[in-house]
C-alpha atoms as one frame of an Amber mdcrd trajectory, in Angstrom:
protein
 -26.197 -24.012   2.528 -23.434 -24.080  -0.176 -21.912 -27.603  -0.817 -18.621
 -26.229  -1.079 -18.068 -25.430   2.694 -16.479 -27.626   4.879 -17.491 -27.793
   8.536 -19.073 -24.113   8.120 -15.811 -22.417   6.335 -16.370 -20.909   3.450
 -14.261 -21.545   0.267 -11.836 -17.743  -0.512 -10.677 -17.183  -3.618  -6.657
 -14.808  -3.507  -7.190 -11.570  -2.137  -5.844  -8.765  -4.534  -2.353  -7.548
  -3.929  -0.955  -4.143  -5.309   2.524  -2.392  -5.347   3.030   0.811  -4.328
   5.354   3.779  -2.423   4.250   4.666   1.068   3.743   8.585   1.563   2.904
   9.106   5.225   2.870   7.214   8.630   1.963   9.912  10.507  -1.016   7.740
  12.211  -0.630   4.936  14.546  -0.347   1.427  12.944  -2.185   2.923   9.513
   0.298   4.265   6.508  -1.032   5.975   3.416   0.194   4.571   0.002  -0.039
   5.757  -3.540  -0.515   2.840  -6.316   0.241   4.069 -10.081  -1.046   2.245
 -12.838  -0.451   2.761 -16.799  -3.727   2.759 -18.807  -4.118   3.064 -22.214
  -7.014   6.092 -23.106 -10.179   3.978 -25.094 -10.390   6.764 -27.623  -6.822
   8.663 -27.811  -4.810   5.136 -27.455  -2.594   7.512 -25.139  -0.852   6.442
 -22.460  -1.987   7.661 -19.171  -0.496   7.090 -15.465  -3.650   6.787 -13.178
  -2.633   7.127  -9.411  -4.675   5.843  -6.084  -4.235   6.041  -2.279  -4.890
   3.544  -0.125  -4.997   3.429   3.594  -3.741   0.318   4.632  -3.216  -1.539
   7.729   0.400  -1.428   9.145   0.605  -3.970  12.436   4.220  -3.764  13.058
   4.953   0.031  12.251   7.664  -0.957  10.032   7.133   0.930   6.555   8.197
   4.369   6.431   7.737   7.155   3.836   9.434   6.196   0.648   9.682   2.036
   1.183   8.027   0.111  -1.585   5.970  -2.132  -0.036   3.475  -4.902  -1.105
  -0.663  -4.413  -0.143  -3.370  -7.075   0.320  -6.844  -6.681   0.428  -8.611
  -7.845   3.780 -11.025  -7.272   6.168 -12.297  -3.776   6.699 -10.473  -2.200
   9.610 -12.286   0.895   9.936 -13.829   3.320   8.068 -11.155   3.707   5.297
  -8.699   0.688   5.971  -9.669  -2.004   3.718  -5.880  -3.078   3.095  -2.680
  -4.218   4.821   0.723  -4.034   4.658   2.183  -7.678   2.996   5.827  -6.893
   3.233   8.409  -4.375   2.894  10.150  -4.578  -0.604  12.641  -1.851  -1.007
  13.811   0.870   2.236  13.911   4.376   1.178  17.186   5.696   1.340  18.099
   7.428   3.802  17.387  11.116   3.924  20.913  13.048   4.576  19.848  16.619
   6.851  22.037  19.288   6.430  22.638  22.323   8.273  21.864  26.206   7.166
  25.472  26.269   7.082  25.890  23.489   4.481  27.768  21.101   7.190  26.455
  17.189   6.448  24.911  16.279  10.053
């Protein structure tokens, strides 16, 4: 046994955290969200935007398709779900329907 734990807990270090826009939250309590990252290419030295979804963990139902929200690593959840929704950092605005007509519902 490791003489770092204390009555059998185990010293964790900070889970990761990442930034991203949510895209769907068509499933119960799990949203889908896309995390973009700018690389620079090792050969070309050109910029390029890499782009990665994550399933993540949503307990309260609160983030909805545009909100940038904050993810942390935990657990695995299931299958996919390796992540969870932090906080919600920005709403998306809200989407204004309109009629065939062009009257502002």
């Amino acid at each position: 046994m490791s003489e770092n734990t204390q009555g059998g807990q185990a010293e964790r270090g900070r889970p990761k955290s990442r930034i991203g826009t949510v895209l769907s939250n068509k499933m119960t309590k799990t949203v889908v969200v896309q995390v973009e990252r700018r690389a620079k290419h090792g050969q070309y030295g050109k910029y390029l935007t890499e782009k990665k979804k994550y399933k993540c963990h949503d307990e309260h139902q609160s983030a909805k398709p545009g909100d940038k929200v904050r993810i942390v690593e935990t657990r695995p959840m299931s299958k996919e779900k390796r992540w969870r929704v932090a906080e919600v950092l920005v709403k998306a605005e809200a989407e204004v329907q309109v009629k065939p007509e062009g009257q502002v519902i």
